[in-house]
C-alpha positions in Angstrom: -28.0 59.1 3.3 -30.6 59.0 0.7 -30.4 61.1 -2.8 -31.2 64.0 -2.3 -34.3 66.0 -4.6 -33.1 68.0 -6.8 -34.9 71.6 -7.2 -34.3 74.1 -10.2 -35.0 77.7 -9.4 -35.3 80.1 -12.1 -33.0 82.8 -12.6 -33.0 86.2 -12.6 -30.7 88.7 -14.8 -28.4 90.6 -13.0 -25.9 93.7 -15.5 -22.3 94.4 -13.0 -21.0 95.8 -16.2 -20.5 95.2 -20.3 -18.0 92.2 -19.1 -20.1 90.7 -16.4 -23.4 89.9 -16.4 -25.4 86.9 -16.7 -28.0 84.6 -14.4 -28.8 85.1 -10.9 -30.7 84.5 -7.6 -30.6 85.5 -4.3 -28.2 83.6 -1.9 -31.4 83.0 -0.1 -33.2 80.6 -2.1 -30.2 78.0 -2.4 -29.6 78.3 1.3 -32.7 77.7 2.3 -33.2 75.1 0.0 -30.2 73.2 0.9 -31.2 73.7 4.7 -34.3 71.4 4.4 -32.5 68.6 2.5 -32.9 69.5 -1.5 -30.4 70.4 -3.7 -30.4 73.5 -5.3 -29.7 74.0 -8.9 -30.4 77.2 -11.7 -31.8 77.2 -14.5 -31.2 80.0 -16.8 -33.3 81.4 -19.4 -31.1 80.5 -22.5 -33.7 78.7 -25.2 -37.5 78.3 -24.3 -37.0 75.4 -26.4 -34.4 74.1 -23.5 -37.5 74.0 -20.7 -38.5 71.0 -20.9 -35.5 69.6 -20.6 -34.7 71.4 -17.8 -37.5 70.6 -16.0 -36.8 66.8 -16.8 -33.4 66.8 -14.6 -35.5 68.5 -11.6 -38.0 66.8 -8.8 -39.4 70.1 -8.2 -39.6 74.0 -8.9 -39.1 76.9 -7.5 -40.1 80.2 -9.5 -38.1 83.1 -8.5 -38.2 86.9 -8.1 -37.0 89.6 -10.2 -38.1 91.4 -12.9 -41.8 92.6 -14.1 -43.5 90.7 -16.1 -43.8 92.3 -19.7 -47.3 92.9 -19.9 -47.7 91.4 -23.4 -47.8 88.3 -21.7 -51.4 89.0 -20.7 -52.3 91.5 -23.4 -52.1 94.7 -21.6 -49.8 97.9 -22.7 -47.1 98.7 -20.5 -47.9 100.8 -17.3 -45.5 104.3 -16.9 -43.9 103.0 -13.4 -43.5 99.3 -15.7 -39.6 98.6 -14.1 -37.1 96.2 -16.4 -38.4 93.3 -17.9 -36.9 90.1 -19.4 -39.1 88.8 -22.4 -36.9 85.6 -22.7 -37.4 84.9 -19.1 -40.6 85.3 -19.0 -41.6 82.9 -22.2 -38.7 80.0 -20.4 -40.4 80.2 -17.4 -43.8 80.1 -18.8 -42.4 76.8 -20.6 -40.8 75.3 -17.7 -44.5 76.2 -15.8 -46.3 74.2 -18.1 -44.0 71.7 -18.3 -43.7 71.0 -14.7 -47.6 70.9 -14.2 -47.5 68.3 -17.1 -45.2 66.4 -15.3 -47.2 67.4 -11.8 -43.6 68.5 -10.1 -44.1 70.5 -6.9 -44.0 73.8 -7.6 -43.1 76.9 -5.4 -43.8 79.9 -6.7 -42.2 83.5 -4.8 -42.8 87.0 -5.4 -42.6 87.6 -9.2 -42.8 83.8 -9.5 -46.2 83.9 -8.3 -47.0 86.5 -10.8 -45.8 84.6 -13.4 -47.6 81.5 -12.5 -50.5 83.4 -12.4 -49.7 85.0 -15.9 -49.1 81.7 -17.4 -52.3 80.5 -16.2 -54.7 82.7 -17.8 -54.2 85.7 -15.0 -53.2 89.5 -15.5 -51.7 92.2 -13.0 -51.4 94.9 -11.5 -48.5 96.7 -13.1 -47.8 99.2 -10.0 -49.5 99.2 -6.4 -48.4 102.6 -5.8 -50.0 104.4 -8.8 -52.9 102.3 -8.8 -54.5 100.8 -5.7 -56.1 103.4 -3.9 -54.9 103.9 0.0 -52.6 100.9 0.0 -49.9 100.2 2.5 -46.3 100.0 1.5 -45.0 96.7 -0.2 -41.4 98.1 -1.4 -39.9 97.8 2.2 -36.7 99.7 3.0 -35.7 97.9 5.8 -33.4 94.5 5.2 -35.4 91.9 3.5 -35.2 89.6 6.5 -37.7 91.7 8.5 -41.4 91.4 8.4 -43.3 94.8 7.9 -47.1 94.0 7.6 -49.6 91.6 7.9 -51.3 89.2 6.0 -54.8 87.3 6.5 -54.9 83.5 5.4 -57.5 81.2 5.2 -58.3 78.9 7.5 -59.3 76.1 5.3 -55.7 76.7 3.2 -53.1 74.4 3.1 -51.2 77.2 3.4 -52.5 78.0 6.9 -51.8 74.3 7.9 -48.2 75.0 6.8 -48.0 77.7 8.7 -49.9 77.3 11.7 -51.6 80.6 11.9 -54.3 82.5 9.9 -52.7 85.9 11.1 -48.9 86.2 9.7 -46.3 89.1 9.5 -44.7 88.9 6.5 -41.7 90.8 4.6 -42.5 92.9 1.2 -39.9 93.6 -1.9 -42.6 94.1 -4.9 -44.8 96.7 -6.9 -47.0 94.5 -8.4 -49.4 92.0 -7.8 -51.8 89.7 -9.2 -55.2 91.7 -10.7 -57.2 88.9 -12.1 -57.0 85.3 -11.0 -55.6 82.9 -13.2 -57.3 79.4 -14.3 -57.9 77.2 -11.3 -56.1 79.6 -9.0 -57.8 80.5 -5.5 -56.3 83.5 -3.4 -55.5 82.0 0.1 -53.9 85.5 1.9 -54.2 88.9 1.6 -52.9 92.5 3.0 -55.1 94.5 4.7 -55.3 97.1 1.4 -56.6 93.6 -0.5 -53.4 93.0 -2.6 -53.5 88.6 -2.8 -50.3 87.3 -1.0 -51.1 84.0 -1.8 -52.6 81.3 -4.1 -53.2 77.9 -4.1 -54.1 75.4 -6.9 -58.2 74.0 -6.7 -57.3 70.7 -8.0 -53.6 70.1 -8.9 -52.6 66.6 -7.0 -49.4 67.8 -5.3 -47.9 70.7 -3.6 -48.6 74.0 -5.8 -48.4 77.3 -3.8 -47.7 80.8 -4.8 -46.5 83.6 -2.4 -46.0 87.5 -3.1 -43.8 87.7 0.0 -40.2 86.2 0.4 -40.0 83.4 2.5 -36.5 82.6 2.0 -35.2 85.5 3.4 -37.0 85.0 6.4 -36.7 81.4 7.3 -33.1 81.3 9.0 -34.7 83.1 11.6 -38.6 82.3 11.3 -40.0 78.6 11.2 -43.0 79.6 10.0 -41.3 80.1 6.6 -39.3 77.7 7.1 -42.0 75.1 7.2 -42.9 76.0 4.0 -39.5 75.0 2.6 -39.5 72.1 4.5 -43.1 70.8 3.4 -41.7 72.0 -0.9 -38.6 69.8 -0.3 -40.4 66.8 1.1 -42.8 67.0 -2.0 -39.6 66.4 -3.8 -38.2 63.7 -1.5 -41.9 62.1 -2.2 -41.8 62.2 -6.0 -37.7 61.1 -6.1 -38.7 57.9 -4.6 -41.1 56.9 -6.3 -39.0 57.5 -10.0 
């Protein structure tokens, strides 16, 4: 058995109490991860000075949900239904961005990951749906995070819809925001019906680069389509570790 690629997923913050709280991510990310042949490690936001380091150890990344972004990353004031941010996290992962493209790692990029991406490339958002997209559907699902709840329309010339297959895709939905304006070299591949991007895509970074407002991971034990796109990440990495 071959080495396996090592992936480093950003973590989120997580307060249990004044004696317990610290990095985390959901269960579903390192499952699925480890399902499709990579292995999963965390990397917490400690020191920005520490990402590129981080990013050294790793063959490919995997930007994570959680939080809002503060909006002082892209120059705006903070929106009243803003939820919690995590200014540290936000500049580490905005380091470890920059230095994976450097080192042209693949990169996945889910839910707020995507909006951080886009962020860190030059992009803004929309800092509530709710409040501030007129007549759109609901994106803060109730239900259990594994179930799809709306559609989504993807190109047909994406190499997102090669991944998946299918230009018409049910998807799950666990944010408030979204991306607003399109970061540098970004190019929106899916959207919901109420317009809200789903997903972007890179114009001309050489290996896989793919950003996703839905969650994936909590879908694939039961849903190749999102499983595929786990599979097709990892073997980016396998594809890069052999040729170190």
């Amino acid at each position: 058995m071959g080495k396996k690629p090592v992936i480093g997923i950003t973590g989120a913050y997580v307060f249990h109490n004044k004696c317990m709280e610290g990095t985390y991510t959901h269960h579903d990310y390192q499952k699925t991860i480890a399902k499709n042949g990579g292995l999963p490690i965390i990397l917490p936001f400690v020191q920005e000075e520490l990402a590129e380091e981080m990013v050294e150890q790793c063959d490919a990344i995997l930007l994570s949900g959680g939080e809002d972004v503060d909006p002082s990353m892209y120059k705006q004031d903070p929106h009243q239904m803003l939820g919690a941010t995590t200014p540290l996290r936000d500049k580490v992962e905005w380091n470890i961005i920059k230095a994976a493209m450097r080192r042209n790692l693949p990169i996945l990029a889910i839910c707020r990951g995507v909006q951080i991406l886009n962020v860190a490339l030059g992009g803004t958002l929309i800092q509530d749906i709710p409040s501030v997209v007129k007549d759109s559907i609901k994106h803060s699902q109730t239900v259990d995070r594994s179930w799809d709840t709306h559609w989504i329309k993807v190109d047909e010339n994406s190499r997102l819809a090669a991944i998946l297959g299918d230009t018409t895709v049910r998807v799950n939905s666990l944010h408030h925001q979204a991306i607003d304006q399109v970061g540098h070299d970004l190019q929106v591949v899916a959207q919901s019906a109420d317009g809200i991007i789903e997903a972007v895509e890179h114009t001309n970074y050489s290996n896989f680069l793919l950003g996703i407002q839905w969650h994936p991971e909590s879908m694939a034990a039961t849903n190749e389509q999102m499983n595929q796109l786990f599979a097709e990440f990892v073997q980016s990495a396998k594809k890069r570790e052999l040729v170190k």
